[in-house]
N, CA, C and O atoms as a Maestro MAE file, in Angstrom:
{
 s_m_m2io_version
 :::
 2.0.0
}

f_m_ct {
 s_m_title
 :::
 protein
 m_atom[280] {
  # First column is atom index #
  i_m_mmod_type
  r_m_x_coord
  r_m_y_coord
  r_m_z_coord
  i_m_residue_number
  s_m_chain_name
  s_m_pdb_residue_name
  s_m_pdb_atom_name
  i_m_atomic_number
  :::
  1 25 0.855 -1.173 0.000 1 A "UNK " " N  " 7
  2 3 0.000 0.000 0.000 1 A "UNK " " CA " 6
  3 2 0.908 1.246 0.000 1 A "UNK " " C  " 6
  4 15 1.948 1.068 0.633 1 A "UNK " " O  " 8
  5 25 0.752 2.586 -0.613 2 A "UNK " " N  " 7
  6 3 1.447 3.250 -0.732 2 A "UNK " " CA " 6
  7 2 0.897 4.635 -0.391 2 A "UNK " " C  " 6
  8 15 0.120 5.236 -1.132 2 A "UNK " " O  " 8
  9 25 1.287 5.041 0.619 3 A "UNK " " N  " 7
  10 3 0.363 6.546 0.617 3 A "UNK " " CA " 6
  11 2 1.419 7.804 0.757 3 A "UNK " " C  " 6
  12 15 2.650 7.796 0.729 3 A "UNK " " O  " 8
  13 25 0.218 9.193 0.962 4 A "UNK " " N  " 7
  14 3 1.377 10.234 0.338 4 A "UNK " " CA " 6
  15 2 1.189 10.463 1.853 4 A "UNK " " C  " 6
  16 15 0.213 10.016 2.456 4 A "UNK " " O  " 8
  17 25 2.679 11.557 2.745 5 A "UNK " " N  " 7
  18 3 2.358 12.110 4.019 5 A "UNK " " CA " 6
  19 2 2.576 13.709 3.836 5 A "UNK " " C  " 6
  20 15 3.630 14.156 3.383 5 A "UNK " " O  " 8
  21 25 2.153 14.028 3.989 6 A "UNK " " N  " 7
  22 3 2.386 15.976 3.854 6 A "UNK " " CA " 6
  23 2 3.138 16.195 5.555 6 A "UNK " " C  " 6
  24 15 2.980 15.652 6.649 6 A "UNK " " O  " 8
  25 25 4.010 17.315 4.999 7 A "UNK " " N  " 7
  26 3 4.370 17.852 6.384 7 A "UNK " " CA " 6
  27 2 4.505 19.367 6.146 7 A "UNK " " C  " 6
  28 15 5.301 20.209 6.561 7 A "UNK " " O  " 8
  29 25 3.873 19.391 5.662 8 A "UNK " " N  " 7
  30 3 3.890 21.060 5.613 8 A "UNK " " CA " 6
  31 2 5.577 22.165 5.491 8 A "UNK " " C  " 6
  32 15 6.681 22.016 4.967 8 A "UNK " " O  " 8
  33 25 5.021 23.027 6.155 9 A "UNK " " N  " 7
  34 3 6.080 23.529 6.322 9 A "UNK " " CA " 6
  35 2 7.170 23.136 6.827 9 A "UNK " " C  " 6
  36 15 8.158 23.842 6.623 9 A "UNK " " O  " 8
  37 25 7.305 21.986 7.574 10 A "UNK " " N  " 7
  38 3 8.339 21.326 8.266 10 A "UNK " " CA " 6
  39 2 9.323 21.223 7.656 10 A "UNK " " C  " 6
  40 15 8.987 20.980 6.497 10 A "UNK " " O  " 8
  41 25 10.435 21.265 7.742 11 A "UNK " " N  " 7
  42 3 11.545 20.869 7.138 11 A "UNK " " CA " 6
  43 2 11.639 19.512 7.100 11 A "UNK " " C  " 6
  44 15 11.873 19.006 6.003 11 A "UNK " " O  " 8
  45 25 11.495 18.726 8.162 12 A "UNK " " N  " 7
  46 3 12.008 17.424 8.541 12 A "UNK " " CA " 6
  47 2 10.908 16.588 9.441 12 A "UNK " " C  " 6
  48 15 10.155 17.195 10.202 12 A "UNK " " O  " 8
  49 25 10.883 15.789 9.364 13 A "UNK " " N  " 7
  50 3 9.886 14.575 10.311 13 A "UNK " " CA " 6
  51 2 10.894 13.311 10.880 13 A "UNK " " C  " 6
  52 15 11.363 12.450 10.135 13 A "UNK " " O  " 8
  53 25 11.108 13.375 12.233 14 A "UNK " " N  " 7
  54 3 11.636 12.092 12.521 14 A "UNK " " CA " 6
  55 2 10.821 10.923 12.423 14 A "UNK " " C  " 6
  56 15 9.608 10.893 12.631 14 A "UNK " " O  " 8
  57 25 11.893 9.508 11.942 15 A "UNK " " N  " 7
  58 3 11.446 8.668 11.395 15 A "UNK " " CA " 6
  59 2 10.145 8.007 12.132 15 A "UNK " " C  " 6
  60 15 9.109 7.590 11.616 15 A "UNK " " O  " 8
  61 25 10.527 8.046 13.486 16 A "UNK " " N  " 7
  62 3 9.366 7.003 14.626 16 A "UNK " " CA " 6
  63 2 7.932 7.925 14.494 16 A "UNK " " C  " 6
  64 15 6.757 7.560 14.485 16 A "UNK " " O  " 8
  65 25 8.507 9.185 14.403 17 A "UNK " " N  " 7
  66 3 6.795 10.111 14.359 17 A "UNK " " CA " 6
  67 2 6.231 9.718 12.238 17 A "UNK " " C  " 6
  68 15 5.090 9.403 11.899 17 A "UNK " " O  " 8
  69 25 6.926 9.816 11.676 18 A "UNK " " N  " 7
  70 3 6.316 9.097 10.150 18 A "UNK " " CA " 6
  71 2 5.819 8.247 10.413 18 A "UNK " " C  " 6
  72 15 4.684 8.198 9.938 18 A "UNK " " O  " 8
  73 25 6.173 7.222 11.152 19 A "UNK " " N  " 7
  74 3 5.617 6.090 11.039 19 A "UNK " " CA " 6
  75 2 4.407 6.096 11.547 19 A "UNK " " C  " 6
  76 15 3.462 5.699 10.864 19 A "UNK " " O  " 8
  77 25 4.241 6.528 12.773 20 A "UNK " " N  " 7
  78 3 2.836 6.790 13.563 20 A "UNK " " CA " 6
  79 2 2.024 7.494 12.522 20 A "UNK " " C  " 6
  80 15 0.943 6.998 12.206 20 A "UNK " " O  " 8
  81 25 2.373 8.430 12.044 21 A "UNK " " N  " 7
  82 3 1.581 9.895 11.285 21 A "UNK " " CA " 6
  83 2 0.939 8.539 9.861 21 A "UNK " " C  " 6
  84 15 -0.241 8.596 9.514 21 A "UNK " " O  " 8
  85 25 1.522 7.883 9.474 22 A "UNK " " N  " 7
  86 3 1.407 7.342 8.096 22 A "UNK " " CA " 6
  87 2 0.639 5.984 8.976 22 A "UNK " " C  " 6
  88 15 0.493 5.102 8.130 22 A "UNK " " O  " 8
  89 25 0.151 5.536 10.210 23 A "UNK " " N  " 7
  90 3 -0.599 4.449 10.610 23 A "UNK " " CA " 6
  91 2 -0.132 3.083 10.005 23 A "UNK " " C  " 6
  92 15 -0.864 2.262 9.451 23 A "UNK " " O  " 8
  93 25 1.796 2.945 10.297 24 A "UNK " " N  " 7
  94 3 2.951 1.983 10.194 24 A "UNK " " CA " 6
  95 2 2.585 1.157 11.621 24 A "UNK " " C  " 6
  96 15 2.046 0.056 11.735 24 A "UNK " " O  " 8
  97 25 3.019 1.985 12.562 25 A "UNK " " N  " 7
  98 3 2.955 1.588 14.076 25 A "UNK " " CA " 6
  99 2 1.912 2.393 14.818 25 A "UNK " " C  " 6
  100 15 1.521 3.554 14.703 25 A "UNK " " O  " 8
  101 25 1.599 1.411 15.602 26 A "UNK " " N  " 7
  102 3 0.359 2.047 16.471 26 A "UNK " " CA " 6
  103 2 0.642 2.948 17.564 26 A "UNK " " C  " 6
  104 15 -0.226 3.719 17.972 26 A "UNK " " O  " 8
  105 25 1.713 2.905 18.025 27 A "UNK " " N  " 7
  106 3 2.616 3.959 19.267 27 A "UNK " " CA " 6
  107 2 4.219 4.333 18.675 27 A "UNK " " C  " 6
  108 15 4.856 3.970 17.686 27 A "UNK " " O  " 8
  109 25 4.458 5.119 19.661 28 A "UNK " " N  " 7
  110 3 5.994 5.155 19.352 28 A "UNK " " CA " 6
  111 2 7.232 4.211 19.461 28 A "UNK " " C  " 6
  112 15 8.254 4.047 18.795 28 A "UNK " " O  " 8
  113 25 6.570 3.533 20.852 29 A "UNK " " N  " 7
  114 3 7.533 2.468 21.301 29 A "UNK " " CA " 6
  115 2 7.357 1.028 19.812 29 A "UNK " " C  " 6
  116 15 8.254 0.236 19.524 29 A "UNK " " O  " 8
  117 25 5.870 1.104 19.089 30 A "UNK " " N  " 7
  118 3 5.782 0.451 17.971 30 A "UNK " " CA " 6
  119 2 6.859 0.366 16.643 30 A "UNK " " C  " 6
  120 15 7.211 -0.504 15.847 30 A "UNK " " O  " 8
  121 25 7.182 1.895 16.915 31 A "UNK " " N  " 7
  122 3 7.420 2.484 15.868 31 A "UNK " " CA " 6
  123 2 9.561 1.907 15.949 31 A "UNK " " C  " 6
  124 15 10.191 1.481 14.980 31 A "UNK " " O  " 8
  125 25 10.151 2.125 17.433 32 A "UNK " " N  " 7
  126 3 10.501 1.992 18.052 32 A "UNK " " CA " 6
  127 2 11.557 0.608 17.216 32 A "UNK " " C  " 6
  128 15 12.652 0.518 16.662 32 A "UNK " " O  " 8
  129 25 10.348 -0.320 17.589 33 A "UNK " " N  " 7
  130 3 10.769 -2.071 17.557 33 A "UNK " " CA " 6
  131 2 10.846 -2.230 16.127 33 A "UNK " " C  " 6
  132 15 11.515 -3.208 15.795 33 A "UNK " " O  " 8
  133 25 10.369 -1.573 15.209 34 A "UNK " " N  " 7
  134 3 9.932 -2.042 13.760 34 A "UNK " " CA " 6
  135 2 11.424 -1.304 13.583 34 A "UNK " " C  " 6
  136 15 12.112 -2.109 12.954 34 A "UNK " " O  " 8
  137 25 12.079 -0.300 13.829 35 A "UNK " " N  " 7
  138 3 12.916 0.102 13.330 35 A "UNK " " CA " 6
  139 2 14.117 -0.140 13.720 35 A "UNK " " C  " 6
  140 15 15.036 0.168 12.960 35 A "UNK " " O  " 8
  141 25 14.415 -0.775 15.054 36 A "UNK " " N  " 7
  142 3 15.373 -1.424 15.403 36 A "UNK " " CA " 6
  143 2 15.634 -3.048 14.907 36 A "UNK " " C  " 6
  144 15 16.737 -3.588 14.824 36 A "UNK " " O  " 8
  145 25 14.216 -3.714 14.579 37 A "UNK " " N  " 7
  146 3 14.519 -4.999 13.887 37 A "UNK " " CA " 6
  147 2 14.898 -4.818 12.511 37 A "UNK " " C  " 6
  148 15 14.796 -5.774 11.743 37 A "UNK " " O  " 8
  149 25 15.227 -3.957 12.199 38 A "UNK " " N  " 7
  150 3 16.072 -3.455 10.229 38 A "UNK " " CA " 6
  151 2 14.413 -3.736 9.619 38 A "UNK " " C  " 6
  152 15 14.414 -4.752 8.925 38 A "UNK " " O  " 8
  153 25 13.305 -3.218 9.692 39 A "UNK " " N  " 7
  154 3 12.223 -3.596 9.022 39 A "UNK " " CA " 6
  155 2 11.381 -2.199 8.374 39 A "UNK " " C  " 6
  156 15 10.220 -1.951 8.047 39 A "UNK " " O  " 8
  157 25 12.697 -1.462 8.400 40 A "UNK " " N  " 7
  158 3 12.216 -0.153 8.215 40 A "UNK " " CA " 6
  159 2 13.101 0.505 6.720 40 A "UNK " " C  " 6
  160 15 14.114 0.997 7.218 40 A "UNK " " O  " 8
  161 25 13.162 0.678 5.531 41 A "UNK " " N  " 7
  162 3 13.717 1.008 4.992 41 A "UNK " " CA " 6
  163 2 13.504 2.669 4.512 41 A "UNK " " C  " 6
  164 15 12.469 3.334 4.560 41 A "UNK " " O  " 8
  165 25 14.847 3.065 4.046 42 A "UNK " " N  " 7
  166 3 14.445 4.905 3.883 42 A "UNK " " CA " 6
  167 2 15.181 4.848 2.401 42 A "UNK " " C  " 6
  168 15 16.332 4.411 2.379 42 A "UNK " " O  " 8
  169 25 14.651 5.211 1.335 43 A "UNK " " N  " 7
  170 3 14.863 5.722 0.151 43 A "UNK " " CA " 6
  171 2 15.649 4.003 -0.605 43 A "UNK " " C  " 6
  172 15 16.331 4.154 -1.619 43 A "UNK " " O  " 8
  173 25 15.493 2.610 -0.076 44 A "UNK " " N  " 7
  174 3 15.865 1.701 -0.316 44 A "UNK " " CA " 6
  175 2 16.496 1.421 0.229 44 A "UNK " " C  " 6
  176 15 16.574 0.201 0.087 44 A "UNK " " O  " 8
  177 25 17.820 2.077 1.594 45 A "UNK " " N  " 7
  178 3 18.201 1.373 2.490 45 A "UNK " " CA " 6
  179 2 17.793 0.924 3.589 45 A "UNK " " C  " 6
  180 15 16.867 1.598 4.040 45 A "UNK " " O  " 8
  181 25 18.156 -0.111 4.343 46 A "UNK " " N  " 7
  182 3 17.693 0.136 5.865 46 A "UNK " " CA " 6
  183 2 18.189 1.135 6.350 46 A "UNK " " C  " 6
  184 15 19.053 1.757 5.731 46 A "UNK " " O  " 8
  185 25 17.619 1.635 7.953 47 A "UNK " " N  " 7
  186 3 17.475 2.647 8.757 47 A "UNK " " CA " 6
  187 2 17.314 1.940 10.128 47 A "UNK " " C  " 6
  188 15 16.491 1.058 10.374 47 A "UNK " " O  " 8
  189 25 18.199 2.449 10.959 48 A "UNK " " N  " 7
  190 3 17.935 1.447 11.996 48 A "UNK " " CA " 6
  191 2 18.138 3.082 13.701 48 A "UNK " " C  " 6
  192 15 18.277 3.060 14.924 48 A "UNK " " O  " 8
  193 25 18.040 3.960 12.803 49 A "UNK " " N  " 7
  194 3 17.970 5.190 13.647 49 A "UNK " " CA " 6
  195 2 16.819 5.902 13.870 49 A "UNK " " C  " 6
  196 15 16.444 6.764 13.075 49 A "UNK " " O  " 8
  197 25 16.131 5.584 15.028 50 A "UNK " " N  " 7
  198 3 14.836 5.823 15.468 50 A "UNK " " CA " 6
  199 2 14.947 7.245 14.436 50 A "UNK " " C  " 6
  200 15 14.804 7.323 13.216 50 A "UNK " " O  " 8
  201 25 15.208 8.138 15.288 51 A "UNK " " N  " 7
  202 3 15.050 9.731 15.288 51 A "UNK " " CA " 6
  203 2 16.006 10.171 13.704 51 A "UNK " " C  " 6
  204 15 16.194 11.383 13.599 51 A "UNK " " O  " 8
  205 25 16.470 9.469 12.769 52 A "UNK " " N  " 7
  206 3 16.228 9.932 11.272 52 A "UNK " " CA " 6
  207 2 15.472 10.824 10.827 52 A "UNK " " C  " 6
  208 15 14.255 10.643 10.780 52 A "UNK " " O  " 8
  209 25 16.159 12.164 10.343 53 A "UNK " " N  " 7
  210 3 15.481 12.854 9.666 53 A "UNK " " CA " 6
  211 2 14.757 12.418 8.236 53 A "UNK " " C  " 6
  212 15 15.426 11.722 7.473 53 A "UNK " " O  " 8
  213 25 13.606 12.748 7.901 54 A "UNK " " N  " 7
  214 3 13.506 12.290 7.240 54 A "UNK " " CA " 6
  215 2 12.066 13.657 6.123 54 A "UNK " " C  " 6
  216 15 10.907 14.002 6.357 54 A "UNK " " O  " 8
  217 25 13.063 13.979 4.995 55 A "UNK " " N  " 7
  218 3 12.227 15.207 4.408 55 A "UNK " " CA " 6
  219 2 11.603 14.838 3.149 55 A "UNK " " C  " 6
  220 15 11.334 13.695 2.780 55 A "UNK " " O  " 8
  221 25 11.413 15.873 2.559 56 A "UNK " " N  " 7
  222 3 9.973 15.924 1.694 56 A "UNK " " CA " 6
  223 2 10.837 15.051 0.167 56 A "UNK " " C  " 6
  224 15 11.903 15.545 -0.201 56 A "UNK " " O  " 8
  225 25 10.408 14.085 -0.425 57 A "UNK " " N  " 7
  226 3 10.683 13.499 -1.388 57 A "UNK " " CA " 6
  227 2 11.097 12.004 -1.049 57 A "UNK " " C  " 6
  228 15 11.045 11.041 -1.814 57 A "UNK " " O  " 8
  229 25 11.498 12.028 0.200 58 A "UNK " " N  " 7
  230 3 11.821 10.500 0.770 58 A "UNK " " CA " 6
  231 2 10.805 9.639 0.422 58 A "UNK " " C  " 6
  232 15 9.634 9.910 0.154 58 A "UNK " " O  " 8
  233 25 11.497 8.326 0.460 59 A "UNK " " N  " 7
  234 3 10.070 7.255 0.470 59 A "UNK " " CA " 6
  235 2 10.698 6.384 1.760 59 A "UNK " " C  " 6
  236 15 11.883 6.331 2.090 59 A "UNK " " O  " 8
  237 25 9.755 5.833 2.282 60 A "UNK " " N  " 7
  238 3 9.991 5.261 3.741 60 A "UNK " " CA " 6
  239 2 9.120 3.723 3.274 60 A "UNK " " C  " 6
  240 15 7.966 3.734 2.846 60 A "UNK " " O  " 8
  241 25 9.829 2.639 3.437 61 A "UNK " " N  " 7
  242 3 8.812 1.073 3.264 61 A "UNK " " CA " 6
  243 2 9.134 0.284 4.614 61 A "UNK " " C  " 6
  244 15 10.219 0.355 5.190 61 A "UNK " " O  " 8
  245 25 8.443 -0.199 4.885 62 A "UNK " " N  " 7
  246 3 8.176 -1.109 5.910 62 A "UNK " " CA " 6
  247 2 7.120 -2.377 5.341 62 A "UNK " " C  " 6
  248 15 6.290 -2.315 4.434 62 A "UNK " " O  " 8
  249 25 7.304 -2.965 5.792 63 A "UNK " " N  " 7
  250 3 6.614 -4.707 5.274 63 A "UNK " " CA " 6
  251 2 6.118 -4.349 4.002 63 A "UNK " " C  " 6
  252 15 6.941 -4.459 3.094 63 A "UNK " " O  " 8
  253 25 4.710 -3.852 3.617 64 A "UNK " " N  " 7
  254 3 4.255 -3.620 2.340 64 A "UNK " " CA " 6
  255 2 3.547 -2.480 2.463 64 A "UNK " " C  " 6
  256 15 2.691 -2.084 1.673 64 A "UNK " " O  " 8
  257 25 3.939 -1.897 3.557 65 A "UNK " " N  " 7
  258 3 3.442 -0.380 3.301 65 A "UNK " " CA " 6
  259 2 4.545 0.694 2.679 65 A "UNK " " C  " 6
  260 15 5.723 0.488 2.969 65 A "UNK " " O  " 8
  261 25 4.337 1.420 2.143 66 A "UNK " " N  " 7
  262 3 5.334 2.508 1.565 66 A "UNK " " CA " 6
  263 2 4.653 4.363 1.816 66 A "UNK " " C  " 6
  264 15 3.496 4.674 1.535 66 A "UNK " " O  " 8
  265 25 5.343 5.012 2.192 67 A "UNK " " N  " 7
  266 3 5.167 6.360 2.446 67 A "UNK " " CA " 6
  267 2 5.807 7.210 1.904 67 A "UNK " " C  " 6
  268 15 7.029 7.244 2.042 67 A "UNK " " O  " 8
  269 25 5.055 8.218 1.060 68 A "UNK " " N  " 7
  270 3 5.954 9.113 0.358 68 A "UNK " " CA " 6
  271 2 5.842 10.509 0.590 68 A "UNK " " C  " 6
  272 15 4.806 11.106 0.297 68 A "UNK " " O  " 8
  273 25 7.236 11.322 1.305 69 A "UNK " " N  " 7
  274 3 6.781 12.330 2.171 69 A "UNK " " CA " 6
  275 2 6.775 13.715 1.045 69 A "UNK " " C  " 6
  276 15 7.507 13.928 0.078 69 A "UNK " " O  " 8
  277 25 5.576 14.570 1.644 70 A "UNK " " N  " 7
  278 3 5.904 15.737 0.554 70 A "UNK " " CA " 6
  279 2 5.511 16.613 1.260 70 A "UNK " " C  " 6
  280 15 5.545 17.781 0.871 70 A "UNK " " O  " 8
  :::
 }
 m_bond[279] {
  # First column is bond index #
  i_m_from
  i_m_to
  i_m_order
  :::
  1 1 2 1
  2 2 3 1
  3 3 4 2
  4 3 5 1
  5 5 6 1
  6 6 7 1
  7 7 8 2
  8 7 9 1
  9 9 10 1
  10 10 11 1
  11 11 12 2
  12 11 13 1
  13 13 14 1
  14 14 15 1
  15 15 16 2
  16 15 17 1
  17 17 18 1
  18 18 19 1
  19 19 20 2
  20 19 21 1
  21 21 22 1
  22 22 23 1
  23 23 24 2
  24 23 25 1
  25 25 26 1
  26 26 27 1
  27 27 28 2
  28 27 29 1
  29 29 30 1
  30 30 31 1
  31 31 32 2
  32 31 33 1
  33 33 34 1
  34 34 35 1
  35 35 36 2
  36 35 37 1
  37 37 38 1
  38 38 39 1
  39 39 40 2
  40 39 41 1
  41 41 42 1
  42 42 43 1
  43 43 44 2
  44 43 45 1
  45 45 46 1
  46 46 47 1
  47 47 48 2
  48 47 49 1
  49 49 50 1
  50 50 51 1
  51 51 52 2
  52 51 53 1
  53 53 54 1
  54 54 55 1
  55 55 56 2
  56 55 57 1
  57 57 58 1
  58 58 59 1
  59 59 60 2
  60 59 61 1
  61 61 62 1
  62 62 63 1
  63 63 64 2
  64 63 65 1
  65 65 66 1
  66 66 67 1
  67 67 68 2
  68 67 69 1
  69 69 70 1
  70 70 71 1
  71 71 72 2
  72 71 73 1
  73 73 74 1
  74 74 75 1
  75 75 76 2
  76 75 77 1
  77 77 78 1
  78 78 79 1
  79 79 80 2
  80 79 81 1
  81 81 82 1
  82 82 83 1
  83 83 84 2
  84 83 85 1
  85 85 86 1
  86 86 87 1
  87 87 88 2
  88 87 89 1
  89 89 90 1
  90 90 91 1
  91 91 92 2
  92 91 93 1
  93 93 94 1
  94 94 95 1
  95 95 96 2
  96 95 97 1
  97 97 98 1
  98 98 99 1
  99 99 100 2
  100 99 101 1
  101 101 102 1
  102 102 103 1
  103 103 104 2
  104 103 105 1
  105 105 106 1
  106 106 107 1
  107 107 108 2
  108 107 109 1
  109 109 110 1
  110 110 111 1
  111 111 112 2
  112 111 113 1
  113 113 114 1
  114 114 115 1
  115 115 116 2
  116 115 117 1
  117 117 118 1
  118 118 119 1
  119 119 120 2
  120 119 121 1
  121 121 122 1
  122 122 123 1
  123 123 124 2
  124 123 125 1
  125 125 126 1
  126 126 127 1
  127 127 128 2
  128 127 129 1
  129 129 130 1
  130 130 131 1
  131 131 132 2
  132 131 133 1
  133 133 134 1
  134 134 135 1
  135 135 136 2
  136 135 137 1
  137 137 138 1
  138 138 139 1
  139 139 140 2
  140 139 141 1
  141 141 142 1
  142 142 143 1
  143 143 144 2
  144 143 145 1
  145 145 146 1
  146 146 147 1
  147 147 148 2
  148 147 149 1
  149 149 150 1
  150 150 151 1
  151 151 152 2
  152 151 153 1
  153 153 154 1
  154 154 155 1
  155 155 156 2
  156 155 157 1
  157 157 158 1
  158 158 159 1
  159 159 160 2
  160 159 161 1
  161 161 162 1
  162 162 163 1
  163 163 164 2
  164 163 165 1
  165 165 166 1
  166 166 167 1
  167 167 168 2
  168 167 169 1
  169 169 170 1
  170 170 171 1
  171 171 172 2
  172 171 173 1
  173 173 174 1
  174 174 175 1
  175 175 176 2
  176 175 177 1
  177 177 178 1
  178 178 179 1
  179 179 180 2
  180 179 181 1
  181 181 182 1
  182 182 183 1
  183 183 184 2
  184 183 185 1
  185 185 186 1
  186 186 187 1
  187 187 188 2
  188 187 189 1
  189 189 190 1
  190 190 191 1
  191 191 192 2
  192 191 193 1
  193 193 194 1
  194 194 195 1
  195 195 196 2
  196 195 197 1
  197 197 198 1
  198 198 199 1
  199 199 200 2
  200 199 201 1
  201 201 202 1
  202 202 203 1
  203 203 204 2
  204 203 205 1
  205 205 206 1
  206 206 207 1
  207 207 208 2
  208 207 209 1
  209 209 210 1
  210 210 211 1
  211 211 212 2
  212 211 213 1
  213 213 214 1
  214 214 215 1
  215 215 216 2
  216 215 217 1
  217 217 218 1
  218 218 219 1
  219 219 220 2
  220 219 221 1
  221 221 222 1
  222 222 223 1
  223 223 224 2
  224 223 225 1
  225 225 226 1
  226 226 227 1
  227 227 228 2
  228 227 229 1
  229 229 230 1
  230 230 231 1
  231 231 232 2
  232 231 233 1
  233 233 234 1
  234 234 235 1
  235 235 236 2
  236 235 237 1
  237 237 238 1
  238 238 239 1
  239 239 240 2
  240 239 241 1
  241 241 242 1
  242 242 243 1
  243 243 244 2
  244 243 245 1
  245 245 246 1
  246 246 247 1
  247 247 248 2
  248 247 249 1
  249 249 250 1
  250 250 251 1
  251 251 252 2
  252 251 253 1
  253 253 254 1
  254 254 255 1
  255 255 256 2
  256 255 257 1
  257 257 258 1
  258 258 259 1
  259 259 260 2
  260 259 261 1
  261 261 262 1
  262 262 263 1
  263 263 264 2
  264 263 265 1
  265 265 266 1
  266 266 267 1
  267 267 268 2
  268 267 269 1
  269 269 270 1
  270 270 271 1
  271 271 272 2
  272 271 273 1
  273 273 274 1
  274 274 275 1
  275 275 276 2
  276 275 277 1
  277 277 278 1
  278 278 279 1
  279 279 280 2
  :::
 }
}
């Protein structure tokens, strides 16, 4: 599944709050475990750094969800 995330004016979104914002993980500490087990990828690599910046054009995948930030 692939959806778009807006962040507005933000410059940046850390990775554990994308995940919540895009309904990846259900909490933070969710968000947390998915990204410390390497199950989190950012622009095709893994990411294994909770708090990753992460800005507008990125794509973020996890199992078969995908997020594309703008």
């Amino acid at each position: 599944m692939e959806n778009t995330i807006e962040i507005g004016e933000r410059e940046y979104i850390d990775l554990c709050d994308l995940l919540k914002l895009g309904q990846i993980a259900q909490t933070g500490g969710h968000a947390k475990i998915l990204i410390q087990e390497g199950l989190v990828k950012v622009d095709g690599q893994v990411e294994t750094r909770k708090r990753c910046k992460i800005r507008k054009g990125q794509k973020v995948e996890c199992e078969s969800n995908m997020l594309i930030v703008v």
